[in-house]
TIRO-2110 file (N, C-alpha, C; in Angstrom, 1 decimal):
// TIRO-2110
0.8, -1.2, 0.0, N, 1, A
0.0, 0.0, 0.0, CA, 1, A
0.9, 1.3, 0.0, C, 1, A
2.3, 1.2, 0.3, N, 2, A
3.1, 2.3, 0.1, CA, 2, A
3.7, 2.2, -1.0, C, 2, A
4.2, 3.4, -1.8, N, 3, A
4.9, 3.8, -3.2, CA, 3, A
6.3, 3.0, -3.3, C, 3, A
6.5, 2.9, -4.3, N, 4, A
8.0, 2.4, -4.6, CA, 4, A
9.6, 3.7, -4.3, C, 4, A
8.8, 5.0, -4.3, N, 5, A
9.7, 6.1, -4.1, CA, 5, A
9.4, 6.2, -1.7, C, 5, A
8.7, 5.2, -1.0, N, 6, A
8.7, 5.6, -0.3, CA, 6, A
9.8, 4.9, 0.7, C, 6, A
10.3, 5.7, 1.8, N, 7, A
11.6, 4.7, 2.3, CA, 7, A
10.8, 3.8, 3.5, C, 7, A
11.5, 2.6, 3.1, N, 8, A
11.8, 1.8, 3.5, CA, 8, A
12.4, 1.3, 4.4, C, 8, A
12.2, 0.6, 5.4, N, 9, A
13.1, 0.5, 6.6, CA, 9, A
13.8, -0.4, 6.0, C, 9, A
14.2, -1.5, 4.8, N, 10, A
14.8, -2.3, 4.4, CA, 10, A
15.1, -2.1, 3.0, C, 10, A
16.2, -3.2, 2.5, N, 11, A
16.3, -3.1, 1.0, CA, 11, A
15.1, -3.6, 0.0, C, 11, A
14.8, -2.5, -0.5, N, 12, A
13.3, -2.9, -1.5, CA, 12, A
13.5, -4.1, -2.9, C, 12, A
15.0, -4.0, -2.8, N, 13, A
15.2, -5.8, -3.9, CA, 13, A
14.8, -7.0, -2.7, C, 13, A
15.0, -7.4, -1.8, N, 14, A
14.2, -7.9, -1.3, CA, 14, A
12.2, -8.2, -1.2, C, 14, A
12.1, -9.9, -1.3, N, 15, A
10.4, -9.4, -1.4, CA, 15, A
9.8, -9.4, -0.4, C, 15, A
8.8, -8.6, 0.0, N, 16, A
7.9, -8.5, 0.8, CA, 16, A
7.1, -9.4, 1.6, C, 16, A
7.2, -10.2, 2.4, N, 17, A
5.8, -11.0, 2.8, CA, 17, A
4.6, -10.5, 3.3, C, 17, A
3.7, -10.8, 2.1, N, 18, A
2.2, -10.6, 2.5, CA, 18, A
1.6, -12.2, 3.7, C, 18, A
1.6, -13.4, 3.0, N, 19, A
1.5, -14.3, 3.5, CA, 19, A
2.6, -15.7, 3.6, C, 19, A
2.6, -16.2, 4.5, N, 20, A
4.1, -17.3, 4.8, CA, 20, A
3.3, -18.3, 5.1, C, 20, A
2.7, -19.2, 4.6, N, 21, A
2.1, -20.7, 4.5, CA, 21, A
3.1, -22.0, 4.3, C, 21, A
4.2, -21.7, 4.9, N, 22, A
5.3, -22.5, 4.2, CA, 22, A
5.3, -23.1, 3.3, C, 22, A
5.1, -22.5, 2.1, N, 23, A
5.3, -23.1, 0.9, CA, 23, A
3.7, -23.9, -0.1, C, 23, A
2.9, -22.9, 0.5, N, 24, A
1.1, -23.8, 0.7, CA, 24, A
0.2, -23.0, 0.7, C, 24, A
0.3, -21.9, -0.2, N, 25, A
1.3, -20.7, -0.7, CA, 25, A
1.6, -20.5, -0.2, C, 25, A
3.2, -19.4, -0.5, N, 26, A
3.2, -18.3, 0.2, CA, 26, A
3.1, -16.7, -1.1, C, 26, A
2.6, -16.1, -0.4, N, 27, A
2.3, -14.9, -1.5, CA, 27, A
3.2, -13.5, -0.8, C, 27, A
4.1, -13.2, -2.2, N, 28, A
4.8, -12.3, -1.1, CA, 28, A
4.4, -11.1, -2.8, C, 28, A
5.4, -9.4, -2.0, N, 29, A
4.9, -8.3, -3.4, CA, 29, A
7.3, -8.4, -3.2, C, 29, A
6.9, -8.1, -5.2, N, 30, A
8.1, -7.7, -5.4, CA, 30, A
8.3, -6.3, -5.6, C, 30, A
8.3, -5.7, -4.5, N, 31, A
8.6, -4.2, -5.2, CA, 31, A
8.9, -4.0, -6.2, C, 31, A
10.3, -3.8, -6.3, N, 32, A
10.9, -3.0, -7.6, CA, 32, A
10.3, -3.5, -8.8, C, 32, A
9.5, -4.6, -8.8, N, 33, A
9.3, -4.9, -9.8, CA, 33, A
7.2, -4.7, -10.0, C, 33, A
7.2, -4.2, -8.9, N, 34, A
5.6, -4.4, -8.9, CA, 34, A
5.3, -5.4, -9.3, C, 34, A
5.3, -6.8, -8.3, N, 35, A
4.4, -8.3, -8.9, CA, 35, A
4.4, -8.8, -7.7, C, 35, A
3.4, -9.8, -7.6, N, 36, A
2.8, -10.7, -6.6, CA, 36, A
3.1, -11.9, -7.3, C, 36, A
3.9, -12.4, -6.2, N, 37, A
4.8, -13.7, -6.3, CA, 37, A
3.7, -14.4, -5.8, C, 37, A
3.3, -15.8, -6.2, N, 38, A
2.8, -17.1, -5.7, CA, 38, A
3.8, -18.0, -5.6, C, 38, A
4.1, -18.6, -5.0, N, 39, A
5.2, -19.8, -4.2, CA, 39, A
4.6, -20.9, -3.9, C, 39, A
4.8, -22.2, -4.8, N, 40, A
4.2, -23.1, -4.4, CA, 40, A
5.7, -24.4, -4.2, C, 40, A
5.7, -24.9, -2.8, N, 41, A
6.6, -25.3, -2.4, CA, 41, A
6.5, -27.1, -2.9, C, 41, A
8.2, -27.6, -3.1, N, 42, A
7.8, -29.0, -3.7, CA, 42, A
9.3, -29.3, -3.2, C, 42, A
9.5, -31.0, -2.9, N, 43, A
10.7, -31.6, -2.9, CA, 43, A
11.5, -31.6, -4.2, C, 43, A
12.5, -31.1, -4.2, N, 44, A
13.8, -30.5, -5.7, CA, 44, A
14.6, -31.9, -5.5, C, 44, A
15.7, -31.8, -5.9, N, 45, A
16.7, -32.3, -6.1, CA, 45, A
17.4, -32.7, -4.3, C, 45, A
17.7, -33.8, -3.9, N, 46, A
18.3, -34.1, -3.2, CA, 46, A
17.7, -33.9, -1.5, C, 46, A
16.3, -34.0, -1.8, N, 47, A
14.8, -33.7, -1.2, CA, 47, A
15.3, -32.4, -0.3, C, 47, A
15.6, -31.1, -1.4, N, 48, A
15.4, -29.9, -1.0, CA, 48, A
14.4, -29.4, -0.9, C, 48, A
13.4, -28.5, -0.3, N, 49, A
12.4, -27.8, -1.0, CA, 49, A
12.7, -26.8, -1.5, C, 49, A
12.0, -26.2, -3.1, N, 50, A
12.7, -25.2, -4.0, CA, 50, A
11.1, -25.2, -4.0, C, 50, A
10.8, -24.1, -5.1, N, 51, A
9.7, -23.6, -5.1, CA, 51, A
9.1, -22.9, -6.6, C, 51, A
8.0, -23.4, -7.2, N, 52, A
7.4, -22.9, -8.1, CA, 52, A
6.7, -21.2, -8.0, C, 52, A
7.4, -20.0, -8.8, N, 53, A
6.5, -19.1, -8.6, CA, 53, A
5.5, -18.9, -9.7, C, 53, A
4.8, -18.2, -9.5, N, 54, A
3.8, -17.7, -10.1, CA, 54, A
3.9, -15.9, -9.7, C, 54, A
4.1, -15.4, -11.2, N, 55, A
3.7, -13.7, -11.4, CA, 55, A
2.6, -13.6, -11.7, C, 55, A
2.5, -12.1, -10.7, N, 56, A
1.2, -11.5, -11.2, CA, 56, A
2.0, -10.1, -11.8, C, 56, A
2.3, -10.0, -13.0, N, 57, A
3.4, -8.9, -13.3, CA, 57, A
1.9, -7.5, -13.4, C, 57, A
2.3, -5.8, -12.6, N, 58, A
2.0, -5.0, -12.7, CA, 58, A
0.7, -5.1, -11.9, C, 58, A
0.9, -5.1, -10.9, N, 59, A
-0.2, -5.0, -9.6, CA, 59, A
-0.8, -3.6, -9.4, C, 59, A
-1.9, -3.7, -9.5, N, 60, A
-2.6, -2.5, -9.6, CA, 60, A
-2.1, -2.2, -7.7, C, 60, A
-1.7, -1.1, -6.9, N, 61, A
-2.0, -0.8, -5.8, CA, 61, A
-2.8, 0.3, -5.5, C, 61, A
-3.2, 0.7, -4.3, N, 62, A
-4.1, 1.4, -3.6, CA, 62, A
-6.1, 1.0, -4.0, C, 62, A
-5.7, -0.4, -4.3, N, 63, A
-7.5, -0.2, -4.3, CA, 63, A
-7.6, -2.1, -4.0, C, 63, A
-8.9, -2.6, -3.5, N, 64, A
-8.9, -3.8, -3.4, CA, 64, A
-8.9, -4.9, -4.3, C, 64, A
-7.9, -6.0, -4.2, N, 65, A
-8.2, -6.8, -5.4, CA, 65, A
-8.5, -8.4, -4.2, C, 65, A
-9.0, -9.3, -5.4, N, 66, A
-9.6, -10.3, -4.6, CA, 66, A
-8.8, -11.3, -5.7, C, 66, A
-8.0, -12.1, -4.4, N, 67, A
-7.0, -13.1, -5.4, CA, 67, A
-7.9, -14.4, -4.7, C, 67, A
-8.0, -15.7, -5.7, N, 68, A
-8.0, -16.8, -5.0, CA, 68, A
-7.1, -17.9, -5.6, C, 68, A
-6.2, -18.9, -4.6, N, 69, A
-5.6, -19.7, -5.5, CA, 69, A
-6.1, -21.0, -5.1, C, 69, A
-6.2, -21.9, -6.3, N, 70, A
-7.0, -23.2, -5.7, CA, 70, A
-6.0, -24.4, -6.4, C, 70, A
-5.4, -25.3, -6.1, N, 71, A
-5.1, -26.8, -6.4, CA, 71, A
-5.7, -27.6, -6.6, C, 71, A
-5.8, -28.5, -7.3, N, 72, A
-5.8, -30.0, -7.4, CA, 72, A
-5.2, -30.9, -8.3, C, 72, A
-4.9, -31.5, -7.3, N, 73, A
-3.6, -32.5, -7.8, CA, 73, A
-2.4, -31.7, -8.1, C, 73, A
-2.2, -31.7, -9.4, N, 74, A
-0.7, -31.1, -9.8, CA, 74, A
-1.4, -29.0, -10.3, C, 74, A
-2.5, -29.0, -10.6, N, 75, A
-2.8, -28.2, -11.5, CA, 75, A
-3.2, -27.2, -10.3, C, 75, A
-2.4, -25.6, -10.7, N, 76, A
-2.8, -24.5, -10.0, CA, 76, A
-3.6, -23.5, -10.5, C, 76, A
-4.3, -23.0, -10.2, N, 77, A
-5.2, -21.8, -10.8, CA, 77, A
-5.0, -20.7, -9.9, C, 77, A
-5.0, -19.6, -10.6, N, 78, A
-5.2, -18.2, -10.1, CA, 78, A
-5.9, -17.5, -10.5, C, 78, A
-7.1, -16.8, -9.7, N, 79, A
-7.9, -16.1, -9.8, CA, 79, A
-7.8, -14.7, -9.4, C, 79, A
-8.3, -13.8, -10.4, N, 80, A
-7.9, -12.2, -10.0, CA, 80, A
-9.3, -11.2, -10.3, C, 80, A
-10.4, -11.0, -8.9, N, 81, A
-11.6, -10.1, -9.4, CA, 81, A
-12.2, -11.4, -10.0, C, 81, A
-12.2, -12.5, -9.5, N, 82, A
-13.1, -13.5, -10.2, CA, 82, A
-12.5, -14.3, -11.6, C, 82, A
-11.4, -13.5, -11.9, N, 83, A
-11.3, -14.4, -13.9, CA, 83, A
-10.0, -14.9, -13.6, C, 83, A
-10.0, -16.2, -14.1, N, 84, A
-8.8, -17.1, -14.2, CA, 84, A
-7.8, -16.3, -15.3, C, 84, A
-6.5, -16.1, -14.2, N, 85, A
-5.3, -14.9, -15.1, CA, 85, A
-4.0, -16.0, -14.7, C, 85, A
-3.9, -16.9, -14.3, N, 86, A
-3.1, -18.2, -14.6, CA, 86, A
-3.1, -19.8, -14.2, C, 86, A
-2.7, -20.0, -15.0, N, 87, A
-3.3, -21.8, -14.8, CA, 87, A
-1.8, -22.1, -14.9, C, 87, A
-1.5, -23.0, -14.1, N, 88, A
0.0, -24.0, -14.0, CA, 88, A
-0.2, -25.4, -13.6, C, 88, A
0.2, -26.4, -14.6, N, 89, A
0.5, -28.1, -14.0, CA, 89, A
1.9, -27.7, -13.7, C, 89, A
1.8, -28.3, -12.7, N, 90, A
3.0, -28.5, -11.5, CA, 90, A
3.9, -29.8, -12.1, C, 90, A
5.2, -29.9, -12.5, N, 91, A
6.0, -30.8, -12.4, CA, 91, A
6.3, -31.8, -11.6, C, 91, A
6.2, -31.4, -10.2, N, 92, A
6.4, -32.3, -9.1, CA, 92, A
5.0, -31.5, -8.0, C, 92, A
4.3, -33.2, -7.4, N, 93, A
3.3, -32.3, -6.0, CA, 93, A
3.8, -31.0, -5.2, C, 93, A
2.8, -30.0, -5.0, N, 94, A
3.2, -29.2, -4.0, CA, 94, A
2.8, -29.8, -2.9, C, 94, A
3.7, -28.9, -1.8, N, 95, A
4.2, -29.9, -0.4, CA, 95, A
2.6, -29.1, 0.5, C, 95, A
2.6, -30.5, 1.3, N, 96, A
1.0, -29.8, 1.8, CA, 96, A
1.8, -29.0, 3.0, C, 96, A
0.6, -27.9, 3.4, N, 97, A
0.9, -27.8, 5.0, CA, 97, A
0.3, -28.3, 6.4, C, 97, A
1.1, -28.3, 7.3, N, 98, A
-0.1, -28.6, 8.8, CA, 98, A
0.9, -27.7, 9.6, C, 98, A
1.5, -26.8, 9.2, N, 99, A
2.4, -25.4, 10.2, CA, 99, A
0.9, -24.2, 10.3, C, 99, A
1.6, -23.5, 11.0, N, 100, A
0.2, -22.2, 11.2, CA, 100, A
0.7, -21.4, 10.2, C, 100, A
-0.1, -20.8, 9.6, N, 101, A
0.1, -19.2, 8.5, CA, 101, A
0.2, -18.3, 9.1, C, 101, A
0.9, -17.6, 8.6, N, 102, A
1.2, -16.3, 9.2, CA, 102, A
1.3, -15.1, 7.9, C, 102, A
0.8, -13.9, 8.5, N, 103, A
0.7, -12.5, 7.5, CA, 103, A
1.7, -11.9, 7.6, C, 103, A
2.5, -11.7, 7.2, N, 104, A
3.9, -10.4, 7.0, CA, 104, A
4.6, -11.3, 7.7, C, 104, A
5.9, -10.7, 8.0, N, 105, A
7.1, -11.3, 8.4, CA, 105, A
7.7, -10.4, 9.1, C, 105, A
8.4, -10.3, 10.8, N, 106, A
9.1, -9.3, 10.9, CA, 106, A
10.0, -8.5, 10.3, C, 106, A
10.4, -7.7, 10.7, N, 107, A
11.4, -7.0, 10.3, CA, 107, A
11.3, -6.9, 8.2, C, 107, A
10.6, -7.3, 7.6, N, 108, A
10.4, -7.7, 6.3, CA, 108, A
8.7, -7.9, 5.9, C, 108, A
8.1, -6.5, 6.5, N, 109, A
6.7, -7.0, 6.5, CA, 109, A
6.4, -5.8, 4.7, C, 109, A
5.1, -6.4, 4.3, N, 110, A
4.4, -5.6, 3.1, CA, 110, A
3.6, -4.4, 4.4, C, 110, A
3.3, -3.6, 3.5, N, 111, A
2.9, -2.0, 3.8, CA, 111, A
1.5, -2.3, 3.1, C, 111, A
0.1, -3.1, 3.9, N, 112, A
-1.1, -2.6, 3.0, CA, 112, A
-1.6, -3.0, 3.9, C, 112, A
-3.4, -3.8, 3.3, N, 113, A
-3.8, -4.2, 4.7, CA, 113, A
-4.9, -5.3, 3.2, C, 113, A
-4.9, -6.2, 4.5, N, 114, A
-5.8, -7.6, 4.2, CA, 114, A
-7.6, -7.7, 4.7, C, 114, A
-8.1, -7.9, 3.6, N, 115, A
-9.7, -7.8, 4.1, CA, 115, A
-10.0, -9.4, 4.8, C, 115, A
-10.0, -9.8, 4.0, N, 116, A
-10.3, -11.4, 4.5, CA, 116, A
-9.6, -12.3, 3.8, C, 116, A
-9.3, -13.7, 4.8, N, 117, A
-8.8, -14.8, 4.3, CA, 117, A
-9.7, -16.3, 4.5, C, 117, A
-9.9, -16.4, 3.6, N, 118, A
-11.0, -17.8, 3.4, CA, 118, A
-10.3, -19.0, 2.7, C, 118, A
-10.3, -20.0, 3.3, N, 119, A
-9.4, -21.4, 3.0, CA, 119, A
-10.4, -22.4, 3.2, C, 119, A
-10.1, -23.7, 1.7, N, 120, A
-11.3, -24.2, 1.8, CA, 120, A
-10.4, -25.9, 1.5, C, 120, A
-10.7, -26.4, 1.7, N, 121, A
-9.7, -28.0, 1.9, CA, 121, A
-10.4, -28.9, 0.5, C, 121, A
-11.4, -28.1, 0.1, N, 122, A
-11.6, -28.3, -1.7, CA, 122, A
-11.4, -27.2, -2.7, C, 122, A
-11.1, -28.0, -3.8, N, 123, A
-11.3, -27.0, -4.9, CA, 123, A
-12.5, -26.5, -5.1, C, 123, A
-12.8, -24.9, -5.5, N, 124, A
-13.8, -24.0, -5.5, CA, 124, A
-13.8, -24.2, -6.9, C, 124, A
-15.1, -24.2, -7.6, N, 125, A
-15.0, -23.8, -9.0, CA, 125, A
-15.3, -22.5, -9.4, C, 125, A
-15.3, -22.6, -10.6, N, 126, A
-14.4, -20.7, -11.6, CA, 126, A
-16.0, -20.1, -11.2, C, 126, A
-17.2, -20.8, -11.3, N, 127, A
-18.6, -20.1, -10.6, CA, 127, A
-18.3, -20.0, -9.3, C, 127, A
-18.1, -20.5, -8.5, N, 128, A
-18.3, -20.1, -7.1, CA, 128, A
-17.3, -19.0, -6.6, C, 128, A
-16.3, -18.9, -7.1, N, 129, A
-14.9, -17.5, -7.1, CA, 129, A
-15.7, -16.7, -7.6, C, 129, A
-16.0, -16.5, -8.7, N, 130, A
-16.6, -15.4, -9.5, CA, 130, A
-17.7, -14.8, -8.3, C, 130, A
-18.8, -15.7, -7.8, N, 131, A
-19.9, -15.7, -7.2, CA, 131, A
-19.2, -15.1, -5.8, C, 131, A
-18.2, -15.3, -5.0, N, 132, A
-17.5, -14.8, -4.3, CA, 132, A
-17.1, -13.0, -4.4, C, 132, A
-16.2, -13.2, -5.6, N, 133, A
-16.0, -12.3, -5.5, CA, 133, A
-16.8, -10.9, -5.6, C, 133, A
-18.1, -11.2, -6.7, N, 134, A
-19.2, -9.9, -6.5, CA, 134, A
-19.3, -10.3, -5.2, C, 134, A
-19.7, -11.1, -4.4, N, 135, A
-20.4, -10.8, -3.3, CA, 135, A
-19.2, -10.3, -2.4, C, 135, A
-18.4, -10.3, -1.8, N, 136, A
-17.6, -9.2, -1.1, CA, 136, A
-17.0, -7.9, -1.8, C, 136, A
-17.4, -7.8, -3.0, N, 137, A
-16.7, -6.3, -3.5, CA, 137, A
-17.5, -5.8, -3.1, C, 137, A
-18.9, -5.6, -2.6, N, 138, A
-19.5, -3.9, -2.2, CA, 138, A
-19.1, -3.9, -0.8, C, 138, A
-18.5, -4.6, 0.1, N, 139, A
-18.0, -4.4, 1.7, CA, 139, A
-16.8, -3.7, 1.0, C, 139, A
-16.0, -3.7, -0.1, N, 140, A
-14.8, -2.8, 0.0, CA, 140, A
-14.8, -2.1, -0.8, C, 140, A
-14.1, -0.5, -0.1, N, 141, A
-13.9, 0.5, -1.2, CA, 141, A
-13.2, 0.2, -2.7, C, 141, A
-13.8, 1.3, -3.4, N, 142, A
-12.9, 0.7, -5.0, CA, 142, A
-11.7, 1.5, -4.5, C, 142, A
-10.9, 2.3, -3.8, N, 143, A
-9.5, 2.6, -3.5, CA, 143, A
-9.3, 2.8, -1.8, C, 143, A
-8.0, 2.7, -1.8, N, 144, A
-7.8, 2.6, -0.5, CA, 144, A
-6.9, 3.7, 0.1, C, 144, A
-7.4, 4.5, 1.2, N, 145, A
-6.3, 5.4, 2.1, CA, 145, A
-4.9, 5.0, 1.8, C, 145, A
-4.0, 5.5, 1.4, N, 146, A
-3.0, 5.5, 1.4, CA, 146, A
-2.7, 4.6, 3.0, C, 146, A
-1.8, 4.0, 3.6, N, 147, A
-1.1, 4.0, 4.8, CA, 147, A
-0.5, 5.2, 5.3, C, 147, A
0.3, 6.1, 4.8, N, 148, A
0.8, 7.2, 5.1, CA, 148, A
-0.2, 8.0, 5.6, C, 148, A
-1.9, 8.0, 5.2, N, 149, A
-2.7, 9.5, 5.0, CA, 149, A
-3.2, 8.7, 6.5, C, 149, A
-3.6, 7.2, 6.7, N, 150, A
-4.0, 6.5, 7.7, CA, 150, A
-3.2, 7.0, 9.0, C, 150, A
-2.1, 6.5, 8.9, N, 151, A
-1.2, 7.1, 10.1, CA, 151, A
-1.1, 9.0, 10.0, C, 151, A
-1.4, 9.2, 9.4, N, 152, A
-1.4, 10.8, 9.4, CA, 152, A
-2.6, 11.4, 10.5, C, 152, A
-3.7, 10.8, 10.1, N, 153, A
-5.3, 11.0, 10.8, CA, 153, A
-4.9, 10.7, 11.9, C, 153, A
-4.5, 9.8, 12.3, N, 154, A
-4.1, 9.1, 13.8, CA, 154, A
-3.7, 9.9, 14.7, C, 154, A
-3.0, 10.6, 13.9, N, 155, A
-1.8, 11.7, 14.6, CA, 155, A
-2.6, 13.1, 14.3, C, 155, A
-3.4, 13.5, 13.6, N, 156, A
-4.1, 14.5, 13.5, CA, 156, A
-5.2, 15.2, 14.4, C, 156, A
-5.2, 16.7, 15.0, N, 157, A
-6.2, 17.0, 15.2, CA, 157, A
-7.5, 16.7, 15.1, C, 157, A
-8.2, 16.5, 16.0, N, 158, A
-9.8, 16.4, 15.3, CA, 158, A
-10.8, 16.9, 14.4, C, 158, A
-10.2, 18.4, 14.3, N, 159, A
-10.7, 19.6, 13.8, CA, 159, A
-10.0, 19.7, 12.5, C, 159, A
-9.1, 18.7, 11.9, N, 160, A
-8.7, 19.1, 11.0, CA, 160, A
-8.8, 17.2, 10.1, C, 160, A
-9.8, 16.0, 11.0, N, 161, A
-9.6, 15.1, 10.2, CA, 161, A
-10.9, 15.1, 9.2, C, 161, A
-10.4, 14.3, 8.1, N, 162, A
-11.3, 13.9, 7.4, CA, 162, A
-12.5, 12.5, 7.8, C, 162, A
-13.4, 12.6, 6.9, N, 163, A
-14.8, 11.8, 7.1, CA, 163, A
-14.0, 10.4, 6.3, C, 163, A
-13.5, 9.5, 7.2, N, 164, A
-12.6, 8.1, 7.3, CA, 164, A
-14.3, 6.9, 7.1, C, 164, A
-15.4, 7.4, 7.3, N, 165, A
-16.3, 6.5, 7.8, CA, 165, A
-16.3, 5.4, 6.1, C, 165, A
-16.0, 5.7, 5.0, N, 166, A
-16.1, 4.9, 4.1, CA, 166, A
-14.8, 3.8, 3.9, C, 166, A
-13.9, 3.9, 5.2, N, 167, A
-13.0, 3.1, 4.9, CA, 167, A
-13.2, 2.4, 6.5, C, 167, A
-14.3, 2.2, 6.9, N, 168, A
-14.2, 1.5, 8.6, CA, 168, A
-14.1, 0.0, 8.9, C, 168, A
-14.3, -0.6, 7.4, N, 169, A
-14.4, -2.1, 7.3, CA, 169, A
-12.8, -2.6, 7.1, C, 169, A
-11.7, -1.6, 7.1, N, 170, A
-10.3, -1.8, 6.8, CA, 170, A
-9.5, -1.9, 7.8, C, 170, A
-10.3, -0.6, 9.3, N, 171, A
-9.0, -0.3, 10.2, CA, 171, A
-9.9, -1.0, 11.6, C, 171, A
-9.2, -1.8, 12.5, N, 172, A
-9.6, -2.3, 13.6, CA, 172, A
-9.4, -1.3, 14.8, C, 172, A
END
């Protein structure tokens, strides 16, 4: 949710973790490059785990998008606002998980914010995503407060904040 010209407590060639599923996805943002990595983790060579990504090259920021990624068997899909924007058969199974998920990462966290996470232990079909995703886009704005304008308000007089009430389903 913050700009590519904004500083960074860290080096921005480094990626970002949005989410760390060990490998079950993990979805991280590549700055410099503006893309959302998908990571799907598998036993490599010499039973390393190495990892399949998936781009989403040129990520729209400051407004809500609704990704879903679903499996089965070898074959990945990605869904973006409901429409399938990539499909991958996997070479080798991805590795399941039973670790806990976790959002950001210290010291190496993404700058936005997460509406909801829904995980389903079946594959969803391309109707039921679709049918998802209208049905939570009127809970979110079509753009989002900057983070910077968010912590600004915080720290702002009363008398000088703005009317935040159409962004209240974002901040806890």
């Amino acid at each position: 949710n913050l700009y590519s010209n904004y500083t960074w407590n860290n080096d921005t060639d480094i990626p970002k973790t949005i989410i760390n599923n060990n490998g079950s996805p993990n979805i991280v943002y590549l700055l410099k490059d503006n893309t959302i990595r998908i990571q799907m983790a598998y036993y490599g060579n010499k039973n390393t785990i190495e990892y399949y990504n998936i781009d989403l090259d040129e990520f729209e920021s400051q407004k809500w998008i609704n990704l879903v990624i679903t499996v089965n068997n070898k074959r990945v899909n990605v869904f973006k606002n409901g429409e399938l924007v990539s499909s991958k058969k996997l070479l080798n199974p991805n590795l399941k998980n039973y670790k806990p998920m976790s959002i950001g990462e210290k010291f190496n966290n993404f700058n936005g914010y997460i509406g909801r996470i829904d995980y389903y232990n079946y594959e969803l079909s391309s109707n039921k995503i679709n049918s998802l995703y209208h049905k939570y886009l009127n809970y979110h704005p079509n753009t989002l407060m900057s983070y910077e304008n968010y912590e600004y308000l915080k720290k702002d007089d009363e008398e000088n904040k703005i009317n935040i009430d159409k962004y209240k389903n974002f901040f806890v």
